[in-house]
MDTraj code that builds the backbone (N, CA, C; nanometers):
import mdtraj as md
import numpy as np

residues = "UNK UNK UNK UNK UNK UNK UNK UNK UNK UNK UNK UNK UNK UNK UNK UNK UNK UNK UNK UNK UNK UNK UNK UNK UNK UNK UNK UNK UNK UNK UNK UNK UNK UNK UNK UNK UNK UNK UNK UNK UNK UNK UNK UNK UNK UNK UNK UNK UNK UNK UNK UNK UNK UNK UNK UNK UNK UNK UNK UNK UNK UNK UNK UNK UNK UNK UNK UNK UNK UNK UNK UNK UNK UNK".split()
xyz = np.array([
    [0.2949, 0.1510, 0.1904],
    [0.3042, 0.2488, 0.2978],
    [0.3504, 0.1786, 0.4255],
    [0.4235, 0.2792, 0.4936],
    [0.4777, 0.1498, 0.6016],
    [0.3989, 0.2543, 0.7536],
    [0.3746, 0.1747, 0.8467],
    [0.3236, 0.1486, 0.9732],
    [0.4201, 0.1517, 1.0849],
    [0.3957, 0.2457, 1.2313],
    [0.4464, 0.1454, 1.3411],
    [0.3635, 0.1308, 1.4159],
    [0.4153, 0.0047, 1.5129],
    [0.3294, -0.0469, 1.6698],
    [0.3980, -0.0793, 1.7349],
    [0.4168, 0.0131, 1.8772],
    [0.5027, -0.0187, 1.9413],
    [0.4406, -0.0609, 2.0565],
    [0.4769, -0.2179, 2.1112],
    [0.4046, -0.2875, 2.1877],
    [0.4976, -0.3276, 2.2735],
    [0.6289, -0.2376, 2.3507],
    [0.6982, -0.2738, 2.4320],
    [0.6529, -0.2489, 2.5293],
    [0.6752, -0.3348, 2.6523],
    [0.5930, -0.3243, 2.8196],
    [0.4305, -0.3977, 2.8216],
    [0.3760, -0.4330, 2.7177],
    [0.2690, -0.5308, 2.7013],
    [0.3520, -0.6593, 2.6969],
    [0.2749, -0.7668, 2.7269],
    [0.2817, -0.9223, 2.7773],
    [0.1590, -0.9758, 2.6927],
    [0.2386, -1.0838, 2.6909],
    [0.1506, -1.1812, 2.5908],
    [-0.0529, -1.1757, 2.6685],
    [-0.1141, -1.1849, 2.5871],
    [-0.1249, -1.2279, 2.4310],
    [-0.1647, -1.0989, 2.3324],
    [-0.0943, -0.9584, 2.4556],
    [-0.1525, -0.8290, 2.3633],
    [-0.0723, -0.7726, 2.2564],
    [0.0430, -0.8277, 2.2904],
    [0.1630, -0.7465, 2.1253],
    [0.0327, -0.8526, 2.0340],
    [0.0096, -0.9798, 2.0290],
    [-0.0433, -1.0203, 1.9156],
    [-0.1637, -0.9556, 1.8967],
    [-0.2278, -0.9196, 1.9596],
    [-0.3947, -0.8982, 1.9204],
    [-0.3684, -0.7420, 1.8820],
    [-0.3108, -0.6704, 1.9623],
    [-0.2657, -0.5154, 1.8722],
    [-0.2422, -0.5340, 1.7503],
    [-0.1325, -0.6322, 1.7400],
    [-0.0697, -0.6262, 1.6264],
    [-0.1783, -0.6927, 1.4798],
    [-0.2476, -0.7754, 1.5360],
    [-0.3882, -0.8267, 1.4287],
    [-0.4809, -0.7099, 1.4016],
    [-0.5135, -0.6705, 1.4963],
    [-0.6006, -0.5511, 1.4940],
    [-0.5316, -0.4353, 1.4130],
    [-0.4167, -0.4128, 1.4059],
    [-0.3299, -0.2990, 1.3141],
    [-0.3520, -0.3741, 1.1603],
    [-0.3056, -0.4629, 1.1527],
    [-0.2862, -0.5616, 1.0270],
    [-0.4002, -0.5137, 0.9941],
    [-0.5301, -0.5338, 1.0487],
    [-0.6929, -0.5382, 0.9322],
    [-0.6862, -0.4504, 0.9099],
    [-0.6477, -0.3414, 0.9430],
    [-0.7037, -0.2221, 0.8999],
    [-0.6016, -0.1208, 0.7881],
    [-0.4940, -0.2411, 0.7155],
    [-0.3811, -0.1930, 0.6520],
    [-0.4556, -0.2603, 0.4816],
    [-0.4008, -0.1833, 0.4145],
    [-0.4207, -0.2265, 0.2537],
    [-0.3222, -0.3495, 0.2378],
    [-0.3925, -0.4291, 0.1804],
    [-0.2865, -0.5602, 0.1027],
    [-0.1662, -0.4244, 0.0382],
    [-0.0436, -0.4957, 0.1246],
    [0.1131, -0.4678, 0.0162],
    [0.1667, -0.3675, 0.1433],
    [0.0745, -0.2642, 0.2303],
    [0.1401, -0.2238, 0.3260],
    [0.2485, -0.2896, 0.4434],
    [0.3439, -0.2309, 0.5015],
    [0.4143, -0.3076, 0.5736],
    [0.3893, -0.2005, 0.7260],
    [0.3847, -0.3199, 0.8156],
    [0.3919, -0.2560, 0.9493],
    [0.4795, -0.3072, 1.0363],
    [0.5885, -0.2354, 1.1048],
    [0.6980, -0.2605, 1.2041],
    [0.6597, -0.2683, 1.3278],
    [0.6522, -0.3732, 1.3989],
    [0.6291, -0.4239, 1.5248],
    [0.7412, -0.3543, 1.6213],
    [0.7689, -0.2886, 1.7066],
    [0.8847, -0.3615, 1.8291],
    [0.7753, -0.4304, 1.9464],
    [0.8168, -0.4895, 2.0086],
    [0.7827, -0.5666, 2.1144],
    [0.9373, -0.6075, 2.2288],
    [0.8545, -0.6012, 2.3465],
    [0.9589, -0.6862, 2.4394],
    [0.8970, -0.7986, 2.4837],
    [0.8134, -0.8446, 2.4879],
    [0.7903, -1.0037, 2.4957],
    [0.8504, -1.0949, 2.4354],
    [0.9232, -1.1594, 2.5247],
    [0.9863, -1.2669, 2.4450],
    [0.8960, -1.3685, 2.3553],
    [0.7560, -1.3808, 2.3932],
    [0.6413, -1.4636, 2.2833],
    [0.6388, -1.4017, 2.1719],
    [0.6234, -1.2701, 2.1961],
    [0.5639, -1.1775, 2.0656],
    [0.6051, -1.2483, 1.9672],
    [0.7728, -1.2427, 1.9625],
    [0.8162, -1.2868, 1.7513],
    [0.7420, -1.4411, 1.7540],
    [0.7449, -1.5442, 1.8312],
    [0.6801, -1.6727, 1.8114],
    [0.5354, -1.6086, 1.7405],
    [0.4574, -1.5472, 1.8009],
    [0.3227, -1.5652, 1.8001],
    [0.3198, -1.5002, 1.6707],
    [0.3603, -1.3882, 1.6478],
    [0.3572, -1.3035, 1.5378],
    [0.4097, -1.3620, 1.4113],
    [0.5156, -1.4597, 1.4493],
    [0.5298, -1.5102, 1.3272],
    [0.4809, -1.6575, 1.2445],
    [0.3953, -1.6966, 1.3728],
    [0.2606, -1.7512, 1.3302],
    [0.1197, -1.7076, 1.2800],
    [0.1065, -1.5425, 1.3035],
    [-0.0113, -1.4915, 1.3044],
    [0.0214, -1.5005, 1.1409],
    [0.1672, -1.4396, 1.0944],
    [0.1428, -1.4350, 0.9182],
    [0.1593, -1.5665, 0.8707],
    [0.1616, -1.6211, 0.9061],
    [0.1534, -1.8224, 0.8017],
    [0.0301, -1.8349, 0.8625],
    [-0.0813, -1.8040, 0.9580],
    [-0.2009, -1.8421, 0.9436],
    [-0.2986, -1.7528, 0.8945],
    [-0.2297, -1.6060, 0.8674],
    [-0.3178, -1.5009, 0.7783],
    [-0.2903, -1.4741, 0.6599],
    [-0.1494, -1.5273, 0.6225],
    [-0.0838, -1.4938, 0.4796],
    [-0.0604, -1.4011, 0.4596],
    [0.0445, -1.3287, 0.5663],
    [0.1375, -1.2278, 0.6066],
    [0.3024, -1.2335, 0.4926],
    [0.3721, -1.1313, 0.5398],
    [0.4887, -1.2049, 0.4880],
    [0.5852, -1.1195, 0.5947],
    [0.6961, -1.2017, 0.6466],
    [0.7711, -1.1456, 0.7443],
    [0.8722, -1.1183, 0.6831],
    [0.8952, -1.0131, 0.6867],
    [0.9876, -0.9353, 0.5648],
    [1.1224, -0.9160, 0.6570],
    [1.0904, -0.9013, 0.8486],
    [1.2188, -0.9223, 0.9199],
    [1.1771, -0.9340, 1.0266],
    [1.2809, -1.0273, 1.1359],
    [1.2872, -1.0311, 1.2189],
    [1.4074, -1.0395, 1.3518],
    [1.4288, -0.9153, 1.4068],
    [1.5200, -0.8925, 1.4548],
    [1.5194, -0.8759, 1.6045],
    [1.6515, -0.8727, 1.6576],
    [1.6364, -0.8390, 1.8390],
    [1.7093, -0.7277, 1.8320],
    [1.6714, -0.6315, 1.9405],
    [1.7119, -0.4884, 1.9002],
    [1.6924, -0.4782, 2.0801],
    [1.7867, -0.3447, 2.1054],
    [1.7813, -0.3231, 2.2193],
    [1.6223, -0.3122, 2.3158],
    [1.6466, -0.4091, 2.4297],
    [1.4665, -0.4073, 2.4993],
    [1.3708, -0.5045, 2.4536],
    [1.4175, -0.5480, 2.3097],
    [1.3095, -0.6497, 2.2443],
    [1.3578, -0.6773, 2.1373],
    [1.2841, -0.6852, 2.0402],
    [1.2437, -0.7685, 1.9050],
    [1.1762, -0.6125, 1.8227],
    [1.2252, -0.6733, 1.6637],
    [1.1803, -0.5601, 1.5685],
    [1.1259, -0.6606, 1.4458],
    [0.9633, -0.6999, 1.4122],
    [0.9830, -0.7750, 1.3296],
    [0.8612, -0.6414, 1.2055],
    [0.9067, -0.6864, 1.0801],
    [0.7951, -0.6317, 1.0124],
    [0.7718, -0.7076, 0.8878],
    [0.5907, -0.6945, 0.8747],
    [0.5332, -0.7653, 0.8071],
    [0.4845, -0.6913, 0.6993],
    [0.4603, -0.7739, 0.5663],
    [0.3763, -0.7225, 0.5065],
    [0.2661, -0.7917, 0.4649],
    [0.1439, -0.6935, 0.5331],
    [0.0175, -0.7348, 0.5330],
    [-0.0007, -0.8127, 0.3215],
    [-0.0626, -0.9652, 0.4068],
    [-0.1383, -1.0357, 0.2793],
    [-0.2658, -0.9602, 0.2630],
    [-0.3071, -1.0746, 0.1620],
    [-0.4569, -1.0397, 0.0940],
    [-0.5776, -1.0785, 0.1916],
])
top = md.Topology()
chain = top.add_chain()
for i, resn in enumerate(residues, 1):
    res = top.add_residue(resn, chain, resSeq=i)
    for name in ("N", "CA", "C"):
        top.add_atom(name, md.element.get_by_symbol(name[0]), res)
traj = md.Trajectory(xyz[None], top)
């Protein structure tokens, strides 16, 4: 099942903690689409899945920001 969170006009460190807080509450195999305009966001986010065992299925720059989406690990 896929997800959005749109965390454009937030500043670090809240695209990440939204975006953790969305993640727990998703079934292993769901995917959720981030946008963000923080330029940290894709860094942080794409550390949050190699230290939660995420999988970043994409990561893109799109008008205003960044479009990355994950799919929630186990």
């Amino acid at each position: 099942m896929d997800h959005q969170l749109d965390t454009k006009g937030l500043t670090c460190p809240l695209p990440l903690f939204r975006t953790k807080k969305v993640l727990s509450g998703l079934l292993p195999g769901d995917v959720l689409e981030v946008e963000a305009s923080d330029p940290q966001a894709p860094i942080e986010i794409r550390n949050l899945c190699i230290m939660d065992g995420h999988e970043l299925l994409s990561d893109e720059t799109i008008e205003g920001g960044f479009r990355l989406r994950i799919r929630r690990g186990r």
